[in-house]
C-alpha positions as CSV (number, residue, x, y, z in Angstrom):
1,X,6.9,-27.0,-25.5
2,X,6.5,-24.8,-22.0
3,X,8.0,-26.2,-19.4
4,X,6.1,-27.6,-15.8
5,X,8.4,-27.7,-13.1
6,X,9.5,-31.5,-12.5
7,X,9.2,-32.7,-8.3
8,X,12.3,-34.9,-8.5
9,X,15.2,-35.7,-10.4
10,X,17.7,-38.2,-10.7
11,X,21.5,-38.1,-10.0
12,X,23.9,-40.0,-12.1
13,X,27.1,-39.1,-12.5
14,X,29.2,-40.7,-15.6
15,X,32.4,-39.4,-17.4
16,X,31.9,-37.7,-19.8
17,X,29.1,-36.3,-18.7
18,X,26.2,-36.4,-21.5
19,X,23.3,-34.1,-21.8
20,X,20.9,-36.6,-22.0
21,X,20.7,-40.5,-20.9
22,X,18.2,-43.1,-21.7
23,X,15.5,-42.9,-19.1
24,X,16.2,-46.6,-18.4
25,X,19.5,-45.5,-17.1
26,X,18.1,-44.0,-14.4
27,X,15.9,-46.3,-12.9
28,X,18.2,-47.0,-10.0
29,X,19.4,-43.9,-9.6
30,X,19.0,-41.9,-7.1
31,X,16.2,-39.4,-6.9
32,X,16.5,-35.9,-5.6
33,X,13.6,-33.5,-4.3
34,X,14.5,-29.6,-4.5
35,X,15.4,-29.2,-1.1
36,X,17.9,-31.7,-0.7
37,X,20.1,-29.9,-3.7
38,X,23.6,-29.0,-3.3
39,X,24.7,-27.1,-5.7
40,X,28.2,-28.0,-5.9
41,X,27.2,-32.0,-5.3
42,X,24.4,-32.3,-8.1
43,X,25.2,-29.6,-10.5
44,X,25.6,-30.7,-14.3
45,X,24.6,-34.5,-12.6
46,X,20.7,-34.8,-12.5
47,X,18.5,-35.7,-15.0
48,X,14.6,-36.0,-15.5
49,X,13.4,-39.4,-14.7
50,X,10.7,-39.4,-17.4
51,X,13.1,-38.5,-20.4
52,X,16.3,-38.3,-20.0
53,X,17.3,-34.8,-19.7
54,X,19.8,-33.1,-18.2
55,X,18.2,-30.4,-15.7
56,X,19.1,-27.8,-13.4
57,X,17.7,-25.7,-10.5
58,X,16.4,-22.5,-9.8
59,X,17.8,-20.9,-7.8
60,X,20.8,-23.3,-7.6
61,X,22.3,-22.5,-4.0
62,X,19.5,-20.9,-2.0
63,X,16.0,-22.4,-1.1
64,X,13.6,-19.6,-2.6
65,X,13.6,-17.0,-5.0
66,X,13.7,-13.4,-5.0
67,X,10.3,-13.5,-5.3
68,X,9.7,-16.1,-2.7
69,X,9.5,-18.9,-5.1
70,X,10.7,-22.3,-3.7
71,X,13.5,-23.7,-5.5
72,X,12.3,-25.8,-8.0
73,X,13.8,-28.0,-11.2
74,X,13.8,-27.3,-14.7
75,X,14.8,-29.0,-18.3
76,X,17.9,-27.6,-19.3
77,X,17.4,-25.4,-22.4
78,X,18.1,-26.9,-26.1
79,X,15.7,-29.6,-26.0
80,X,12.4,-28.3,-25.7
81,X,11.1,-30.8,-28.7
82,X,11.8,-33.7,-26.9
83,X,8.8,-35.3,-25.3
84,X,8.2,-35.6,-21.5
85,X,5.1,-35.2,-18.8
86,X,6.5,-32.1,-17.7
87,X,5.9,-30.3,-20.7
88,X,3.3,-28.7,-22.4
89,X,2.5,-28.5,-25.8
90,X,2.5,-24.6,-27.3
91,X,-1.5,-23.3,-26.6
92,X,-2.5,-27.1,-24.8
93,X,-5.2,-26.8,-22.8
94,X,-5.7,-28.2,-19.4
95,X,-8.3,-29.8,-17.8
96,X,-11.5,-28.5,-16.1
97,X,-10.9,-26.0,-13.7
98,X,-7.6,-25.3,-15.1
99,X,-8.2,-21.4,-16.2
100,X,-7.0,-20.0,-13.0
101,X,-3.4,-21.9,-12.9
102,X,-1.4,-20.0,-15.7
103,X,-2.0,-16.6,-13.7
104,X,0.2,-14.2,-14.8
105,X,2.6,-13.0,-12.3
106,X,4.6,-9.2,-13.1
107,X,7.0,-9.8,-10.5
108,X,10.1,-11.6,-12.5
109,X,11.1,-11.1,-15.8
110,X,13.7,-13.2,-17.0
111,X,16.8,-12.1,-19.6
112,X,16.3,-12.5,-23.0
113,X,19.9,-11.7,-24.6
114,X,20.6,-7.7,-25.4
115,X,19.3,-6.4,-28.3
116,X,21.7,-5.7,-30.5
117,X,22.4,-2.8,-33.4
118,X,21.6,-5.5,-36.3
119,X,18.0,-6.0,-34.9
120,X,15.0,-4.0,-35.5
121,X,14.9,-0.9,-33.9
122,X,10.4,-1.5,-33.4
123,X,11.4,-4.7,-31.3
124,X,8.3,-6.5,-30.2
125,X,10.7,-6.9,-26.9
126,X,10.5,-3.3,-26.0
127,X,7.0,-3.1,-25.4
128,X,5.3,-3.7,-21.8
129,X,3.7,-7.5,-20.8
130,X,0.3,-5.8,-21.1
131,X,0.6,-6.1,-25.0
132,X,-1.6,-9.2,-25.4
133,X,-1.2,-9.6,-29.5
134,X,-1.5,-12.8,-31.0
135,X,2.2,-13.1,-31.7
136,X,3.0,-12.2,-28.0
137,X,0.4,-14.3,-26.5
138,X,1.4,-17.8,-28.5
139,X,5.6,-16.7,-27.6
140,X,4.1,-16.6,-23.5
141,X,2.5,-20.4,-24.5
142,X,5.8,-21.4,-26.2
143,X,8.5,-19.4,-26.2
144,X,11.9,-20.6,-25.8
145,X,15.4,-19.4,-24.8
146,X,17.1,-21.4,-27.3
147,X,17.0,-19.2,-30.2
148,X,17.4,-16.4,-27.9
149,X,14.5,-14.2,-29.0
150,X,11.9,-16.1,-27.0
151,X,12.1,-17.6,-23.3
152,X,11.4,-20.6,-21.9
153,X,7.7,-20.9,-19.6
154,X,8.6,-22.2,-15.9
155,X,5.2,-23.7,-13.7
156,X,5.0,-24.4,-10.3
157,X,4.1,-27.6,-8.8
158,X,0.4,-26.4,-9.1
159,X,1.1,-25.1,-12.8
160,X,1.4,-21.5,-12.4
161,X,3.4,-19.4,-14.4
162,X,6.6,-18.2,-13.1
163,X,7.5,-16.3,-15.5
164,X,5.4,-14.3,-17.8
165,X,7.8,-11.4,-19.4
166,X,11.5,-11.0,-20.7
167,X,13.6,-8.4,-21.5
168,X,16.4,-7.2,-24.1
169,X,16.9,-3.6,-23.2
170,X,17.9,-1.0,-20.4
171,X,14.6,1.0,-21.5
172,X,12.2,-2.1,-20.7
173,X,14.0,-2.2,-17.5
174,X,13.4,1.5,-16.7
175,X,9.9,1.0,-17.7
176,X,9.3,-1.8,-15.3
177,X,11.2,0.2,-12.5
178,X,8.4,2.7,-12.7
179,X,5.9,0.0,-11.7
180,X,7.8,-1.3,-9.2
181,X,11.4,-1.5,-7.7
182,X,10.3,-4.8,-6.2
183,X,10.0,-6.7,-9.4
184,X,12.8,-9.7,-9.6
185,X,14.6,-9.5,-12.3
186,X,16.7,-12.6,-13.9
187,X,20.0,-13.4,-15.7
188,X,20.3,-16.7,-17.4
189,X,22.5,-19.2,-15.2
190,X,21.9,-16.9,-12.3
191,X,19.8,-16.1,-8.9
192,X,17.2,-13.6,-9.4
193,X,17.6,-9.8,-7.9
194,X,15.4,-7.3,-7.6
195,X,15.6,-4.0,-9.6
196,X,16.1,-2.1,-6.3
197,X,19.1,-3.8,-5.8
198,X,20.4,-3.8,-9.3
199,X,19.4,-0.4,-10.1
200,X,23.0,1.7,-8.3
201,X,23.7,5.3,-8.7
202,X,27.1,6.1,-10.2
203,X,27.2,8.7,-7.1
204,X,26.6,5.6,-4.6
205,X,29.1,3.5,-6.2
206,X,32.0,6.1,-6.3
207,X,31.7,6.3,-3.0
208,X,32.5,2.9,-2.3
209,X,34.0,1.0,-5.3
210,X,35.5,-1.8,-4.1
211,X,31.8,-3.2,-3.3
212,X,30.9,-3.1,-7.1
213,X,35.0,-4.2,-8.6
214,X,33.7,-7.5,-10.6
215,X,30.1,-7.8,-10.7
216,X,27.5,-6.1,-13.1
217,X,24.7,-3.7,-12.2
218,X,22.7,-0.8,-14.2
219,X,24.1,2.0,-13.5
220,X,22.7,5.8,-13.9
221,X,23.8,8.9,-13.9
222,X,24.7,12.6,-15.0
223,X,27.9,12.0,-16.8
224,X,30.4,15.0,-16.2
225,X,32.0,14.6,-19.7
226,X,31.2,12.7,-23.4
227,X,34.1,11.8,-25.6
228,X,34.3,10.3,-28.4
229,X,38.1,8.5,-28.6
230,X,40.5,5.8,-30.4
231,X,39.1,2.2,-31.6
232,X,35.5,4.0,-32.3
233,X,34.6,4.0,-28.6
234,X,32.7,7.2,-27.0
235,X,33.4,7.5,-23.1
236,X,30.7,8.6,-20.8
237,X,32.5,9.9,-17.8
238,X,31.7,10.3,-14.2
239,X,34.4,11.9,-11.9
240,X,33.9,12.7,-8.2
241,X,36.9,13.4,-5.9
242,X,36.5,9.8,-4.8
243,X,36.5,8.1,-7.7
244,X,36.0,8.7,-12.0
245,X,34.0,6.1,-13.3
246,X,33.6,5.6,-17.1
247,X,31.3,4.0,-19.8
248,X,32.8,2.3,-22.8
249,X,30.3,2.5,-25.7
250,X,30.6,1.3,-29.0
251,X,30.7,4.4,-31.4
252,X,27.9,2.8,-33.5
253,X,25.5,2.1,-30.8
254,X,26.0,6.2,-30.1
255,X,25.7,7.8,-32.8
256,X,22.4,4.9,-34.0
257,X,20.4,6.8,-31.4
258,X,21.1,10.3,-33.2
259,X,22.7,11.5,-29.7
260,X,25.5,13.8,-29.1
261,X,28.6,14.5,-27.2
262,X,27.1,17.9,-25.8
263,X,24.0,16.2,-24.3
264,X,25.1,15.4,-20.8
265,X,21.6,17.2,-19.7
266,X,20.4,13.7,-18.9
267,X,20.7,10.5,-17.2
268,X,22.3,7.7,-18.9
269,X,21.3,4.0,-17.6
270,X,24.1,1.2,-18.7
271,X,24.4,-2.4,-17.3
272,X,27.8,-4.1,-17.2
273,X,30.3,-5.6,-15.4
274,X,32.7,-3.3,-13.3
275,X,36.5,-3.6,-13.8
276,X,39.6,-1.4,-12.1
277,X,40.7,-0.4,-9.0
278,X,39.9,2.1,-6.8
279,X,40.9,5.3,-8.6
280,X,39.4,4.1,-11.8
281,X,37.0,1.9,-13.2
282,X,35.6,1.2,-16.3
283,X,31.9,-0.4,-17.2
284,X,32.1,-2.0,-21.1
285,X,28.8,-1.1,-23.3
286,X,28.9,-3.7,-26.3
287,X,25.5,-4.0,-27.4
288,X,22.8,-1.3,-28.1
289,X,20.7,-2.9,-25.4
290,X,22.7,-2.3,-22.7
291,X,22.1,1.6,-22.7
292,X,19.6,4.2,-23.0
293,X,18.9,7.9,-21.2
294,X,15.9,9.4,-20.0
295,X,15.8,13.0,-19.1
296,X,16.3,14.8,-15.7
297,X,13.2,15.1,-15.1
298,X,12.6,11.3,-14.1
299,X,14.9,12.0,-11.0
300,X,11.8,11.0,-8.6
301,X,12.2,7.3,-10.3
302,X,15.8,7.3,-8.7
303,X,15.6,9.5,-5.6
304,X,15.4,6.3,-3.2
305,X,18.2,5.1,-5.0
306,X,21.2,7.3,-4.5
């Protein structure tokens, strides 16, 4: 069942901590409206007052979105069967004058898990949000990010969608790049950011590496070098005078795509988390997801970025 964003929930904090309490548990409680959240007060402590559930909200420590979305709360994820008001049944309709409220909205797309080498390479999840098959359209009714190949639908307090699309690849990202940089793009457990902002040149970041030491982005880029090396890893590598920078793939992922060490004619788009020091730092590829390439010739797509 999709998910309608709940007005208030109730704190209760007990040790241990369960996921979900009887609702009568929580009738003196006290109840919470979004705004009055602080994260590190209420976090892993509220619950919905109708059922029982443990929730959360999103964003946790700011008031809006990216995409200037108040903050609002959600069910947390694993127990989408059980029954509550603030959830819809997969493909239920609403009442009269309902058709307008589950607009779709392009601008946040929320993580799905990276797809992975064991997974089909014709992956419904690499094709745009504009694909309106049957399959696709009853996953945006229903989906669900418990079994990690759906997502979960988030409303507004007037039932809108919040978030119509996911994604499970670097490619899908690039694709939605060239519709907009603006689009807000989400991790799970996470505030959203938008792709401007995630998107860094390997050039930028060399030239200031302390600012990315510790925290993930996609990074592109010309690579200087590929190697193949020990423990079936192939390097992409970056070096500057200020700093070399190097990708970590795993040798499968590689050589899945048919590419080779002599084609550094391109740029190569990988998201992970940056680890080193200043000399040298290293970004960890460890699912096929994570990285793709497109040629040179899509340099207008990251001229504003460098």
């Amino acid at each position: 069942m999709s998910q309608i964003s709940i007005p208030q929930v109730a704190f209760l904090s007990l040790k241990p901590q369960p996921p979900t309490v009887a609702p009568a548990a929580l009738v003196g409680a006290p109840r919470l409206l979004p705004e009055f959240y602080l994260d590190d007060e209420h976090h892993g402590l509220i619950y919905c007052p109708e059922c029982g559930v443990m929730c959360s909200r999103r964003p946790r420590k700011t008031p809006k979105r990216k995409d200037g979305v108040p903050a609002f709360y959600f069910h947390m994820p694993g127990f989408d069967t059980v029954e509550c008001p603030h959830r819809r049944k997969a493909g239920a309709g609403g009442g009269e004058g309902d058709s307008g409220k589950e607009r779709r909205a392009i601008n946040l797309v929320t993580f799905a898990g990276w797809k992975s080498l064991a997974e089909n390479e014709e992956d419904e999840d690499d094709h745009d949000d504009q694909d309106q098959s049957p399959r696709k359209r009853k996953e945006v009714q229903g989906g669900s990010s418990v079994n990690g190949r759906g997502f979960e639908n988030f409303y507004d307090a007037d039932g809108n969608l919040l978030n119509p699309g996911h994604f499970r690849t670097v490619g899908r990202l690039v694709r939605l790049a060239q519709i907009s940089l603006d689009i807000a793009i989400q991790f799970e457990e996470e505030d959203a950011v938008l792709l401007r902002d995630l998107i860094v040149s390997i050039e930028k970041a060399q030239r200031d590496i302390r600012k990315y030491l510790g925290k993930s982005f996609l990074f592109f880029g010309q690579p200087t070098s590929i190697a193949k090396g020990r423990f079936n890893r192939v390097f992409f590598n970056f070096k500057s005078p200020q700093h070399q920078l190097s990708g970590h793939c795993e040798l499968d992922i590689f050589e899945s795509r048919g590419w080779k060490t002599f084609e550094r004619d391109r740029y190569y788009l990988f998201y992970g988390r940056v680890s080193g020091d200043e000399e040298h730092s290293i970004v960890r590829i460890l699912e096929s997801g994570q990285i793709d390439r497109v040629p040179l010739s899509a340099r207008e797509l990251f001229n504003n970025l460098r």
